[in-house]
N, C-alpha and C positions, 0 to 999 in steps of 0.2 A: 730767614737769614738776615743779618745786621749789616753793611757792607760797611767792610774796616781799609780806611787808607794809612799806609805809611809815607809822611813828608819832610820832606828835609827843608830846616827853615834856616835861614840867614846864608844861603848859598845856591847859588843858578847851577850848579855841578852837583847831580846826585853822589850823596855818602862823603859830602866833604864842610855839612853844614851839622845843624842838630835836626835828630831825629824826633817824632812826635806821632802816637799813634793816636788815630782818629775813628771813634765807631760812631757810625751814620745809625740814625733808624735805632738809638738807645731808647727809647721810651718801654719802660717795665720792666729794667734793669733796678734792681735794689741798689744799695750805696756797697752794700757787702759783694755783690757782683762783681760790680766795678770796681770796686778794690781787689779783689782777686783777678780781674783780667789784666788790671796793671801791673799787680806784683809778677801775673807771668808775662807779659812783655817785655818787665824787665828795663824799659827805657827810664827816662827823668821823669818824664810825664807823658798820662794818657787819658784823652779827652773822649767826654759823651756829648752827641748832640743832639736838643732835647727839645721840645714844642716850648716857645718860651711863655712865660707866669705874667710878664711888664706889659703893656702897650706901647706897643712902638718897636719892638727889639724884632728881631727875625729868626734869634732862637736863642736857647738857653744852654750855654757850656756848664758840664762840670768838669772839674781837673784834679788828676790823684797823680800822686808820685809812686812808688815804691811802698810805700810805708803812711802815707793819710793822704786827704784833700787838701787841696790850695785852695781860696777865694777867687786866687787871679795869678795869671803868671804870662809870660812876655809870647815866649817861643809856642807853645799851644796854641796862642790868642790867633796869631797871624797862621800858623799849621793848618788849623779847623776851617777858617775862612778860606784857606784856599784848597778845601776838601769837600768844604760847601758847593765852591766855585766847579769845581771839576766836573761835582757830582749832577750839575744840572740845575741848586736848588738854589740859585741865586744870579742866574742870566740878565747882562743888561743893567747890573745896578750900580751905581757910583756908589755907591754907601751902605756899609752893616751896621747892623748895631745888635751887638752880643749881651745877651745876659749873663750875666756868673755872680759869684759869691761876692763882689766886688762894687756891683752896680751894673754901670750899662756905661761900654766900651765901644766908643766910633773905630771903626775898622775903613780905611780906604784903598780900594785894588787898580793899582795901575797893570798893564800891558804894555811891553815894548819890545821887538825882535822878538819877538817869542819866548821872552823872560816874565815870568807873572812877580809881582813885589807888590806887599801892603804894607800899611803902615796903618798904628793904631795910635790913640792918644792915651797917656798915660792918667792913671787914676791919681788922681789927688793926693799929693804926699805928706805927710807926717813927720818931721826929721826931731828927733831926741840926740844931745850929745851923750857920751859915754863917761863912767866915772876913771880915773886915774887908774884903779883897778884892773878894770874891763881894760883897759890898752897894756897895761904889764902885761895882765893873761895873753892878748893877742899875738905879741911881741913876743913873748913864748914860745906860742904854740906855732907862728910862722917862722921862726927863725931870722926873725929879720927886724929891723925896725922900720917905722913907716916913716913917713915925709913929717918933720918937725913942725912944717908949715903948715897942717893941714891937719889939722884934727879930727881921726876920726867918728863916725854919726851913725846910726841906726837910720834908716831911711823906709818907713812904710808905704809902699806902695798895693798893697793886698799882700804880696810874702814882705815878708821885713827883711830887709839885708843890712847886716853890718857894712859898713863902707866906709874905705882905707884907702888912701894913696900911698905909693913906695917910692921911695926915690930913683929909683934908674931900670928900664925897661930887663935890664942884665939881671935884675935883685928878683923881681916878676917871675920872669919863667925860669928862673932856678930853685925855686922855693919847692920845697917837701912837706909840707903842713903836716902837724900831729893831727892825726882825723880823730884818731877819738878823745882826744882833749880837747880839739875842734868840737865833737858833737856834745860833748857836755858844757860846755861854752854857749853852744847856741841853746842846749836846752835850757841853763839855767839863763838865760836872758829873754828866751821865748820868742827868737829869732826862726827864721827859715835857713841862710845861710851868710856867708861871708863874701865878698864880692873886693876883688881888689886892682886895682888897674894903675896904670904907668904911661908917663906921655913916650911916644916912641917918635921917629924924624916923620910918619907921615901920619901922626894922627893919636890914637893911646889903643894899646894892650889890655885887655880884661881878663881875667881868671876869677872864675864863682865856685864853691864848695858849698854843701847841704847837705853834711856826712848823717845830720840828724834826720833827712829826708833819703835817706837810702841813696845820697847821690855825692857820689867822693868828691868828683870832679864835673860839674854840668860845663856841658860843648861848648855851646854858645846861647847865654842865657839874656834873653828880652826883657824881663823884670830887673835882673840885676844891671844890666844899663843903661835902663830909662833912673833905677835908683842912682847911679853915679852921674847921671846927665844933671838931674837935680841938686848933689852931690858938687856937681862940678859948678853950677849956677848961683851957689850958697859962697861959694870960697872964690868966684868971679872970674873961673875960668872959663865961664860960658854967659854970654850974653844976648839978650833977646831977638832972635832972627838969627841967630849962629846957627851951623849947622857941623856937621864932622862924622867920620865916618872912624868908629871902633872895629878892632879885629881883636879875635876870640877862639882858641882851639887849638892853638899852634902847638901846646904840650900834651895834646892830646889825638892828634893829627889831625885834628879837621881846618877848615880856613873860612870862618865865617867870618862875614861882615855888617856889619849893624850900621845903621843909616838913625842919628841923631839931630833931631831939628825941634830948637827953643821958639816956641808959636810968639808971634804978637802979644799975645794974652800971656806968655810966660807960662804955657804950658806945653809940653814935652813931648813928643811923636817920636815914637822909635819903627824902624821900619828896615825890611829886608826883602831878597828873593826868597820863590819857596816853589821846591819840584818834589812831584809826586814819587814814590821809588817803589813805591808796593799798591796794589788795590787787589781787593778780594773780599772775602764775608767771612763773617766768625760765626765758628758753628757752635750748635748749641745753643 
């Protein structure tokens, strides 16, 4: 038997964060497996955890959506490690370090009141401007136009998010995206998804889509806010040692919170709480 946890990440309050389902003890699982137990889980993402390939790493993630695999994605990354943590298979450590499609991602787990929170460093980004085109179509398919000031970027972080600021937190969470003019948008650009965010009075709003990933609306997405953190660092809203705290879900009912910190080195840690909501084994 496999033992499968379900955890909710970017929130200390079970079923008010994102969800991620985590099988322990995958070794001898095919890729076709694992893709069929994610399309029936049904979530954004669902994580294998695997004997790692690297030296040095403590284990090796794969991650599938719906519909194929990720290299690397935000909300899994910190889920698993704190599936790891539960599970016994990492007692005592200040430090992971995860394998995936991506490379090898430092994961660090605090404790406080009885609140577990890691935080991971983000993979090395990639940022492409977009053509005149690509922002009509966007502009489109949101119904809205973005912030004039701010041009949106393609931001690779392992999933590539388009990334777009809107002008007013109001324009945000009233938006109805064409998803499938969305998922052909992202196809033909070779995107994962859309990722858009708005300064709000304590901080900025995020809403991610990845209709071409089987995922209309992701909850509260880890990749996509370490991409806008970067996103935010390029156009100088963020600066080195800055730190802020993003919320994410609110049109979907959850209330996640995401914890952003620009390192020294100018590199990006995204970080949240994360509680367990389900533990058991998957049969078969």
């Amino acid at each position: 038997m496999r033992r499968l946890h379900i955890v909710d990440v970017f929130s200390a309050d079970p079923f008010l964060g994102n969800p991620v389902a985590v099988v322990l003890d995958a070794e001898g699982l095919s890729a076709a497996e694992m893709q069929k137990i994610a399309r029936w889980t049904n979530l954004s993402e669902t994580t294998f955890v695997l004997p790692p390939t690297v030296q040095g790493a403590d284990y090796r993630l794969r991650i599938f959506t719906p519909r194929s695999e990720l290299p690397f994605a935000g909300h899994p990354t910190l889920g698993s490690a704190h599936a790891v943590f539960s599970a016994g298979l990492a007692s005592g450590r200040s430090q992971l370090i995860q394998e995936c499609g991506a490379g090898c991602v430092v994961i660090i787990p605090s404790h406080e009141h009885s609140v577990s929170k890691y935080r991971f460093r983000l993979p090395e980004a990639v940022t492409t401007a977009v053509s005149a085109t690509t922002l009509a179509e966007l502009v489109a398919i949101l119904g809205s136009e973005t912030d004039s000031s701010r041009e949106p970027r393609v931001i690779d972080v392992g999933p590539k998010w388009l990334v777009a600021k809107l002008p007013s937190i109001k324009q945000l969470l009233a938006l109805t995206p064409a998803l499938d003019a969305m998922r052909s948008l992202e196809e033909s650009l070779g995107i994962t998804g859309v990722t858009l965010y708005a300064e709000s009075p304590v901080g900025i709003e995020v809403r991610s889509f990845a209709p071409s990933q089987g995922v209309a609306e992701d909850p509260v997405c880890g990749s996509g806010n370490g991409a806008v953190a970067v996103f935010r660092r390029l156009v100088g809203e963020l600066q080195i040692g800055g730190r802020y705290t993003a919320a994410q879900g609110h049109c979907v009912g959850r209330q996640g919170q995401i914890e952003i910190e620009l390192g020294l080195e100018g590199d990006v840690w995204v970080g949240g709480a994360c509680v367990t909501t389900l533990s058991g084994s998957l049969a078969g």
